[in-house]
Each structure stands twice: as C-alpha cells, then as structure tokens.
mmCIF file of the C-alpha atoms, coordinates in Angstrom:
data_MODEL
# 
_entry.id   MODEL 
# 
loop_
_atom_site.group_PDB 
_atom_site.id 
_atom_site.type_symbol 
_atom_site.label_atom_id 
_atom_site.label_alt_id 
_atom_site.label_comp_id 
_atom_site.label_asym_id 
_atom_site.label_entity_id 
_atom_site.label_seq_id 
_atom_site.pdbx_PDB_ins_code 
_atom_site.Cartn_x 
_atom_site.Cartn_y 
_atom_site.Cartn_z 
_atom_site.occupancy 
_atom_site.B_iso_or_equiv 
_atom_site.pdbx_formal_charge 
_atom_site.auth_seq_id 
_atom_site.auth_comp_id 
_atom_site.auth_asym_id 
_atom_site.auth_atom_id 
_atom_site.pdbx_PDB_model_num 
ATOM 1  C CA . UNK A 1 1  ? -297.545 22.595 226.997 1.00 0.00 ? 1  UNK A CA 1 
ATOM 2  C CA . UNK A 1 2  ? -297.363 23.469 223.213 1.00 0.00 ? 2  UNK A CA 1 
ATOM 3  C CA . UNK A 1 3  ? -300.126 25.119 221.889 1.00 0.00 ? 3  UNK A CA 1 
ATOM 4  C CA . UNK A 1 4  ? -301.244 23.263 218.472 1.00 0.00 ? 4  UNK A CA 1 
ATOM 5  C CA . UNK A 1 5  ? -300.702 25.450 215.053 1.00 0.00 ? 5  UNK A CA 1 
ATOM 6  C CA . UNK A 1 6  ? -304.302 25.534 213.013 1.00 0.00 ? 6  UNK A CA 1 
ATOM 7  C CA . UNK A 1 7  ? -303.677 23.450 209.748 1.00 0.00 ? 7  UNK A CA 1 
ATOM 8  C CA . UNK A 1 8  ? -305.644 24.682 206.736 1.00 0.00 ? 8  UNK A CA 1 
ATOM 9  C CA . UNK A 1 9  ? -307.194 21.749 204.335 1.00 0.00 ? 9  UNK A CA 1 
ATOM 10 C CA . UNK A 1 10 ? -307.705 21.978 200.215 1.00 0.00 ? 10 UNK A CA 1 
ATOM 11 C CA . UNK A 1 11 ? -310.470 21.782 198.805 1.00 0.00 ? 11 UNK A CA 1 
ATOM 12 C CA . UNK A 1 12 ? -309.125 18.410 196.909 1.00 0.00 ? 12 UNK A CA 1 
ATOM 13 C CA . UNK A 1 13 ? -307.978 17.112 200.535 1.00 0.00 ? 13 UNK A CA 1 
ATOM 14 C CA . UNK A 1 14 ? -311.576 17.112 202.128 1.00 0.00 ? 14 UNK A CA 1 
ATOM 15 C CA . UNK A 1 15 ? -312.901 15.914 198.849 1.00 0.00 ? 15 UNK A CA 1 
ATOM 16 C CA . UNK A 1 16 ? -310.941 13.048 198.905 1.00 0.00 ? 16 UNK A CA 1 
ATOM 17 C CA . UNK A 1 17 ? -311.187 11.925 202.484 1.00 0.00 ? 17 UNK A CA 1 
ATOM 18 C CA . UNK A 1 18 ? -315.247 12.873 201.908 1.00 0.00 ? 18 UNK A CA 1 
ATOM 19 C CA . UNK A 1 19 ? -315.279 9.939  199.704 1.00 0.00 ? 19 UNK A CA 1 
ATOM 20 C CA . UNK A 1 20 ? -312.372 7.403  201.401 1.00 0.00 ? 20 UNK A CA 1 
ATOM 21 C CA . UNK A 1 21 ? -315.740 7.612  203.951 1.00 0.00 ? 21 UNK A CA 1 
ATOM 22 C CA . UNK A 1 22 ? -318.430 7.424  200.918 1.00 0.00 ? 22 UNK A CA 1 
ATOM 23 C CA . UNK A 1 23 ? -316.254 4.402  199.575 1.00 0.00 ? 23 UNK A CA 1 
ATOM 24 C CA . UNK A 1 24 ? -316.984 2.880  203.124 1.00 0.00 ? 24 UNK A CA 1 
ATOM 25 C CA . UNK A 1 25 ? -313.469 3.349  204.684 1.00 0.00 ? 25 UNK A CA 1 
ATOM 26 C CA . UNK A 1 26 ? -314.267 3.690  208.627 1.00 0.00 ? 26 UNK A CA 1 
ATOM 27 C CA . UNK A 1 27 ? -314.646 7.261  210.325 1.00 0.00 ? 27 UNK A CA 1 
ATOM 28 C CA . UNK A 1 28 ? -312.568 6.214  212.895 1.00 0.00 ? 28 UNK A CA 1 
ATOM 29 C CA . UNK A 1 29 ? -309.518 5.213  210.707 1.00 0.00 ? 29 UNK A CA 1 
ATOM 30 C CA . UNK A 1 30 ? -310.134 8.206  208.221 1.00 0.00 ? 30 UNK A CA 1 
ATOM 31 C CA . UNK A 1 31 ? -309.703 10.091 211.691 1.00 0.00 ? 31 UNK A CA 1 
ATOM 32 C CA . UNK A 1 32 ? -306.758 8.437  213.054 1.00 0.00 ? 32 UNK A CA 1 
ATOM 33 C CA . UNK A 1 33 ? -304.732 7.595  210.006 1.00 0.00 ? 33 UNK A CA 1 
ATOM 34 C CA . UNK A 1 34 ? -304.922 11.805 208.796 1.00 0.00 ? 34 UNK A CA 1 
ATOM 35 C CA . UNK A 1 35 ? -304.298 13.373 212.045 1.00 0.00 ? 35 UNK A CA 1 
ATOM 36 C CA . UNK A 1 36 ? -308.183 15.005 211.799 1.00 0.00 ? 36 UNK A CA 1 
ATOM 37 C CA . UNK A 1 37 ? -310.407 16.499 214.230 1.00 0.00 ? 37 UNK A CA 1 
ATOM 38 C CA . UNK A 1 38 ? -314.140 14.620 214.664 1.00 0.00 ? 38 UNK A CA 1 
ATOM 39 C CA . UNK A 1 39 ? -315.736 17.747 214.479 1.00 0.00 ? 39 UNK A CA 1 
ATOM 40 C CA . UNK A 1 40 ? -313.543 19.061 211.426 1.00 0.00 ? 40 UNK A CA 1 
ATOM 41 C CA . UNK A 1 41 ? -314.487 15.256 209.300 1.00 0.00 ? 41 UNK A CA 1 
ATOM 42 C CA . UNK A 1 42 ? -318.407 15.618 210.254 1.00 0.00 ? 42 UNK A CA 1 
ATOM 43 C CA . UNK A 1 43 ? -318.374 18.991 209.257 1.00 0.00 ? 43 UNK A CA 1 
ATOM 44 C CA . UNK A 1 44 ? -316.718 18.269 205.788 1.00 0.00 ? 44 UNK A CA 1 
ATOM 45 C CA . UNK A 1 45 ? -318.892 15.109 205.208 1.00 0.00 ? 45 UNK A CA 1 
ATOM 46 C CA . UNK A 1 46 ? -322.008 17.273 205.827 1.00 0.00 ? 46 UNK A CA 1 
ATOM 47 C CA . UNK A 1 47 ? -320.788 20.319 203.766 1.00 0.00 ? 47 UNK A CA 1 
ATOM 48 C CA . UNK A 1 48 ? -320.455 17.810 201.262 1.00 0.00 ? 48 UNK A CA 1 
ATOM 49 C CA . UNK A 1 49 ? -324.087 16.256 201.553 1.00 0.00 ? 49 UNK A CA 1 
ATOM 50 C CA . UNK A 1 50 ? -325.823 19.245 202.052 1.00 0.00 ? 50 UNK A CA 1 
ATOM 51 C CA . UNK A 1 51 ? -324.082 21.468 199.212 1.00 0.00 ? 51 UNK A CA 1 
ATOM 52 C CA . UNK A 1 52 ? -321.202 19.728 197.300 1.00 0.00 ? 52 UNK A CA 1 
ATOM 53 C CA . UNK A 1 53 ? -319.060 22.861 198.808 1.00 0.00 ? 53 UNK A CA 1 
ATOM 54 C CA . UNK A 1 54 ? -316.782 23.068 201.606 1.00 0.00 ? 54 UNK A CA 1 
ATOM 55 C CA . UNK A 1 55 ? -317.142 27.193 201.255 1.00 0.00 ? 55 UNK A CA 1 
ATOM 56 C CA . UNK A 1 56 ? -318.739 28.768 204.388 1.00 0.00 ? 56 UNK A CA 1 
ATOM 57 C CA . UNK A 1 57 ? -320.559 31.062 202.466 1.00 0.00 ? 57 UNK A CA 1 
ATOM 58 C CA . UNK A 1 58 ? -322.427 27.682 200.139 1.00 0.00 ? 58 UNK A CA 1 
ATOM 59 C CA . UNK A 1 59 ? -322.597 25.985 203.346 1.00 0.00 ? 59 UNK A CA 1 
ATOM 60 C CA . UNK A 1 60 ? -325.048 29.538 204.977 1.00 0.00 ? 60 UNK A CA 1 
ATOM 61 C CA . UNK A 1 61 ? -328.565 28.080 206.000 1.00 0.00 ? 61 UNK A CA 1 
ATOM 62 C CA . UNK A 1 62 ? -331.452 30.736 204.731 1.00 0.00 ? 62 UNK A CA 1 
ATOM 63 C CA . UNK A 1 63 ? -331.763 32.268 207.709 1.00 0.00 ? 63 UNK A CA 1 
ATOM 64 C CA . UNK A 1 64 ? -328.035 33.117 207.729 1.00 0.00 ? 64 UNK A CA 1 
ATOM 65 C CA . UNK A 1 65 ? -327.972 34.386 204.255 1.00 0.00 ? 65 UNK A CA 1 
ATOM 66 C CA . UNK A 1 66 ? -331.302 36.654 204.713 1.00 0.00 ? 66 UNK A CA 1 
ATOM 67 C CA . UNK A 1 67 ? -328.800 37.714 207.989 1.00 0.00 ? 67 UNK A CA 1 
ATOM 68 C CA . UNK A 1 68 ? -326.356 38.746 205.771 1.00 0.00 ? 68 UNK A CA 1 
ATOM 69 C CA . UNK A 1 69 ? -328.467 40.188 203.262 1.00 0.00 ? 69 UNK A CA 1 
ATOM 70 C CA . UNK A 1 70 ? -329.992 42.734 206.123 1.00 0.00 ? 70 UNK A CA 1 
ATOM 71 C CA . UNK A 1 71 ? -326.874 43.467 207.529 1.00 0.00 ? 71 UNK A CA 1 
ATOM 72 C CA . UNK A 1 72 ? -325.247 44.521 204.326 1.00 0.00 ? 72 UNK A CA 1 
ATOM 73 C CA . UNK A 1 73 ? -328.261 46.612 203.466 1.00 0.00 ? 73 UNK A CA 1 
ATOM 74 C CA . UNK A 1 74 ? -328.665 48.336 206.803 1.00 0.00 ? 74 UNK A CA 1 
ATOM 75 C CA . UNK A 1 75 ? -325.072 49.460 205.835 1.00 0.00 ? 75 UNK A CA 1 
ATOM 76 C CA . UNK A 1 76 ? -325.967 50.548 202.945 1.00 0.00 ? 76 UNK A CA 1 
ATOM 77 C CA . UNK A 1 77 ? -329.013 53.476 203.940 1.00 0.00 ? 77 UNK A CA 1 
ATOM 78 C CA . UNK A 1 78 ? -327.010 54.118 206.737 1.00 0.00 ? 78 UNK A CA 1 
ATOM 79 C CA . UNK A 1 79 ? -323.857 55.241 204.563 1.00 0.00 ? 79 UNK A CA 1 
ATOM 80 C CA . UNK A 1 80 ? -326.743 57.191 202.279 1.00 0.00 ? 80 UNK A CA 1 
ATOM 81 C CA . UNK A 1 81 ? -328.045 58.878 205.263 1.00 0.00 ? 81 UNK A CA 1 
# 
C-alpha cells in the first residue's frame, strides 16, 4: 500500500474552486472532478466566508490569537529574566 504524497494548493486554486461552489457548481462534483479532500473543500469554503483568507494565521479565532499573543510574551520576560 502506497502512502499518498501531501499536495499543496495556491491561493488562486482554492479561490477559484471557492467560487465554482459560490457559482452553484455541486460540492460533490467540485470534489470528485479535482481529486479534493471533503474536509480540505469545507475548510477552504469557510476560510473564505469567515475571512476572505485561506492563511492560518487570518483564519485564528480570538481565543487563538490572545493564545499566541501570551505565549510569545511569556517568551519574552522569560528571555529578560
């Protein structure tokens, strides 16, 4: 059994099949014809609802930025101490 080889996406790719769906193309065809994963369409489709970016860092919810925020912070005094 072959393991599968991650493919990597452009930002212009999951734009366009974003709105092949918006334009009312099925999910199921989008899915089949491109060789996607469910999860990986849903998860561009909402990236693109929620923030117009398919960056992880645009797609953060508030809690997971403030996360972040901390985290680099605590770094911070703790390299001044």
């Amino acid at each position: 059994m072959s393991k599968r080889t991650r493919r990597t996406f452009s930002q212009e790719f999951k734009q366009q099949i974003v709105n092949l769906y918006l334009a009312g193309k099925p999910r199921v065809e989008i899915i089949r014809e491109y060789e996607l994963t469910a999860s990986a369409f849903d998860k561009w489709v909402k990236q693109s609802k929620t923030s117009g970016s398919f960056k992880e860092k645009d797609n953060l919810t508030p809690e997971q930025k403030e996360l972040l925020e901390l985290r680099k912070r605590n770094q911070q005094l703790e390299m001044e101490n």
